[in-house]
N, C-alpha and C positions, 0 to 999 in steps of 0.2 A: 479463555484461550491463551496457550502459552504455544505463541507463532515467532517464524521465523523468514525474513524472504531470500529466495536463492538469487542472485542477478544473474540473467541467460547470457554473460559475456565469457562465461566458459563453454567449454563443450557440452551438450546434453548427456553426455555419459559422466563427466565430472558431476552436472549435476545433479544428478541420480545418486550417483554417492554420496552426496551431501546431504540430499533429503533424508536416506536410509540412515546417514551419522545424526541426521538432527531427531528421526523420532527414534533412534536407541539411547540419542540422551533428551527426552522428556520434550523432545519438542511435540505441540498437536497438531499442527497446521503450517503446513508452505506455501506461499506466496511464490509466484513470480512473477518479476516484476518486466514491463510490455513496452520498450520500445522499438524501433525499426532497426536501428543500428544493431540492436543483439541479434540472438536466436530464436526461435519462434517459442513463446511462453505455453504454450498449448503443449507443444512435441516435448518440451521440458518436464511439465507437470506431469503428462501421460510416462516418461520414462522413471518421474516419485515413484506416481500410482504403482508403479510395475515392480518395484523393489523394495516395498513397504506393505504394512498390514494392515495401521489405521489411522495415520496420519490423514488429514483433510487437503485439498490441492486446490488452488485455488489462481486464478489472474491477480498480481496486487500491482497496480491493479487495471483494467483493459479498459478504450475508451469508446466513445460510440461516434467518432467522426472518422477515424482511419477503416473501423471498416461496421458496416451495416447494420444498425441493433438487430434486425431479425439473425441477418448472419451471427453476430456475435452469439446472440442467445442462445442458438444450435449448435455453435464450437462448446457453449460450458455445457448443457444437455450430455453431449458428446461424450467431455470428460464424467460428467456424471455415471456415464453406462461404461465408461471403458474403467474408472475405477471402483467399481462396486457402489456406487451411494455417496462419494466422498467429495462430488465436486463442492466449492463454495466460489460465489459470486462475486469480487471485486472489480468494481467499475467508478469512473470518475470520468475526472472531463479533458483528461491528459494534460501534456507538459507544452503550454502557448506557443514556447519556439521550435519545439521541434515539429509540432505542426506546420506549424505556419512554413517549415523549412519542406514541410509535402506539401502545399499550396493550400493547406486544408483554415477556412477561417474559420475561430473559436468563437460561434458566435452561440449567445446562449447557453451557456454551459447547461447552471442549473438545470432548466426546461429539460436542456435534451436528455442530461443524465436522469432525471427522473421519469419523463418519457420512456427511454429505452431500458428501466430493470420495470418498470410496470408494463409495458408490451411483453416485454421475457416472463413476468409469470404466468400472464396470458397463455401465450405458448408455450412452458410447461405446463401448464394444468391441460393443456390438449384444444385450446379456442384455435379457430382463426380470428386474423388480426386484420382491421382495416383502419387506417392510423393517417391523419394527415394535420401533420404539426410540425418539431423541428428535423422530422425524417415522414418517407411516405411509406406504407405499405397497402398493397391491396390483397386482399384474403388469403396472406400472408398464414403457413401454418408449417408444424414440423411434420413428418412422415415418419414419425415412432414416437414411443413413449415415455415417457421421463418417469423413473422410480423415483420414491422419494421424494422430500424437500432439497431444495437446493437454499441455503442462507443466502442475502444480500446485504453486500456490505461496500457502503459508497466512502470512498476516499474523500477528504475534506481539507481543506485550510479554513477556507474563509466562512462568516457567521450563517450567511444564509445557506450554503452547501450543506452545514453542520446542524442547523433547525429542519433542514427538509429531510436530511439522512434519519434524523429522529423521529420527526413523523411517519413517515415512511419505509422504511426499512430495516433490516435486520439488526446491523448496526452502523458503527461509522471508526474506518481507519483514520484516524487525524496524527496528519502529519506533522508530526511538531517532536522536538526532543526535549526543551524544557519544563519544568513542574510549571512556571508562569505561565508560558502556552494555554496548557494543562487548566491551570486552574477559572485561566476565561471561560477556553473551550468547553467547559462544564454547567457555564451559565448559558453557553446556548443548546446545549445538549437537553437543559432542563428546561427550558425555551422551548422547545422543538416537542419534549415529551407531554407538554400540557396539552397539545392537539392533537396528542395522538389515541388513533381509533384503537377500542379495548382489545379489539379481535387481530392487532396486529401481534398480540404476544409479548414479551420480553423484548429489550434493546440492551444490544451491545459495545459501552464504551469503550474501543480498544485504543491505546497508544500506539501508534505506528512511527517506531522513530529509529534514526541513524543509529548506529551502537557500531563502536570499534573499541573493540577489548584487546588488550596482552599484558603478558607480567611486564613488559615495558612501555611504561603509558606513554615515553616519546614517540615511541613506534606504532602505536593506536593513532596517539593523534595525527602524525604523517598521513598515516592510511585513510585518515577521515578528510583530507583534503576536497578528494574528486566530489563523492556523494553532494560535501558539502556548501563543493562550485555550485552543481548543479540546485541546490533547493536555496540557496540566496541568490540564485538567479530568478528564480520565478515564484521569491517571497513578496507578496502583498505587502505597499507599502506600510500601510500600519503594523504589521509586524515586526519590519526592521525598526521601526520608531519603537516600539518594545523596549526593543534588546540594543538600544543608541547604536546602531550599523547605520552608517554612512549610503546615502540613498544611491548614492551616487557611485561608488565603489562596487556594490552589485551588480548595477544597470551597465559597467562595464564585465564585469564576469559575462554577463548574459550574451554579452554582444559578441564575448570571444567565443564560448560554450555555439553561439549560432552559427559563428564564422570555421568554426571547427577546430578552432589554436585551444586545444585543452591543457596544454602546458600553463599557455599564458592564466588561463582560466584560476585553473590552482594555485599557483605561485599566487595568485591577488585575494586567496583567501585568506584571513584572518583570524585570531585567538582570538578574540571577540564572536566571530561566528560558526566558529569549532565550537565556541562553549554554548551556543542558542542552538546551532545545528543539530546536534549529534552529542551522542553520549560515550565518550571516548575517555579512556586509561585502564588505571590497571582492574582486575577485577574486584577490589576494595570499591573503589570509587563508582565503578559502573555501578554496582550493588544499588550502591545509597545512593543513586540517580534515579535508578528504577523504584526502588521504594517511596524516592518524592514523587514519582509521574505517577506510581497510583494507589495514592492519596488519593487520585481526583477522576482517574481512571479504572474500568472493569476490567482491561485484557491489556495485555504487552507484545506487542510482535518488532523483534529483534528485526534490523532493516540492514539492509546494505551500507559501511563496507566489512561488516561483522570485526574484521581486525585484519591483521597483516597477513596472518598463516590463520587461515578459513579454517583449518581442522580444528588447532588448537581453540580460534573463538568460540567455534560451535560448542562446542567443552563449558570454554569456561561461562559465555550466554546461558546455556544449558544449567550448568549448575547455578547460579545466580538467582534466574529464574524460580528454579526449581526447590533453593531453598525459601525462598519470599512466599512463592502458592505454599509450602510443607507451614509455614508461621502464618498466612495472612486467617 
């Protein structure tokens, strides 16, 4: 998979253009990514589907407490019939504070997320569902039919998120933008693959990481600021023990990122967590970023904030990409 994700903080007509720039330069798959504050990721996707041929459209990625795994699994259904075959399933367990900032408690993540993409293939393959665990449903079913497969692909940081993605599902977007990440994340990916049942097929390890590209990497790394509040806000302490980031310095990002002061948020990121975050400069450097992430990784999907001028990243993402799958 050589993916890309669009963030719905534009308009759904901008991002429609973006998708149709990203698969005429080699991208295969768009993400959008699913918070409340954006635009609704479904009506974004749906406006890809409509202005593209075969790019794959997908949630990167939806969760199952804001709104109802049955509901959820018949919004991707949805897209699957409104773009030809092309939906792909990305689900996790969302962003702690911004739930919590809709009164919703993150409780169980794991559980629920694997819970609710096994009820969804339930209900694409045509069951009804009677479910009563981290969500209830009673003879819960969809009223049309799902062509095709639909991939499932569970967003991860942490080890057990990343062993159950492996057993279980199609593959795992892991959020992390450096090769170290990477090369843990590998040991639970292979963790995860010794229990797994033969008849689930193939698994896919994709890197899902920050990327802010331009011919001026001061200006990349600028742009990598916000992404970058946001995912050392809600990075597992052992991962900043990683990459020596001050525990304490984040858990204030977090607190401004909740209080809504996103200025303050940014300002208090750090070259230290620009360089663990995201994969930012010029396109020299992105390059040989992405060729260390995979080393340890199957797939690359270019993440938000792509770069300063979005047209120009998708370019030079695109080509990067493009030449590493032409050599790999």
């Amino acid at each position: 998979m050589i993916g890309i994700e669009l963030t719905p903080e534009h308009p759904v007509r901008r991002i429609a253009d973006l998708g149709e720039r990203a698969e005429a330069n080699g991208f295969d798959t768009a993400f959008c990514s699913s918070h409340y504050n954006n635009r609704d990721p479904f009506l974004a996707l749906d406006r890809i589907a409509r202005r593209t041929d075969s790019i794959r459209v997908g949630p990167g990625v939806a969760n199952p407490y804001e709104t109802h795994p049955v509901t959820l699994a018949s919004r991707v259904a949805t897209l699957q019939e409104a773009s030809g075959g092309r939906a792909v399933f990305g689900i996790g367990a969302g962003d702690r504070s911004t739930l919590e900032n809709l009164g919703y408690d993150h409780d169980r993540p794991l559980r629920r997320v694997l819970e609710a993409f096994k009820t969804a293939e339930d209900l694409f393959a045509g069951e009804r569902v009677d479910h009563d665990g981290t969500f209830h449903a009673h003879d819960a079913g969809l009223n049309f039919d799902v062509e095709g497969s639909i991939p499932i692909y569970v967003g991860a940081q942490g080890p057990h998120m990343i062993r159950m993605a492996a057993k279980h599902a199609d593959g795992v977007l892991l959020n992390g933008s450096h090769p170290r990440d990477f090369a843990w994340a590998a040991e639970q990916v292979e963790a995860g693959l010794d229990e797994r049942p033969d008849e689930r097929g193939a698994f896919d390890f994709a890197a899902y990481a920050s990327v802010s590209v331009a011919r001026d990497g001061d200006a990349a790394r600028e742009a990598a600021r916000p992404p970058v509040a946001f995912i050392a806000a809600g990075t597992a302490p052992p991962v900043l023990d990683r990459h020596g980031i001050d525990r304490e310095r984040a858990e204030t990002i977090g607190t401004h990122i909740s209080a809504g002061e996103f200025e303050a948020a940014f300002d208090a990121v750090t070259e230290e967590m620009t360089e663990a975050f995201c994969i930012a400069g010029t396109p020299e450097k992105v390059t040989e970023r992405i060729d260390a992430v995979l080393k340890h990784a199957d797939s690359f999907v270019a993440g938000s904030p792509l770069g300063p001028d979005l047209d120009e990243a998708i370019r030079l993402a695109g080509s990067a990409l493009r030449h590493r799958s032409d050599h790999a």
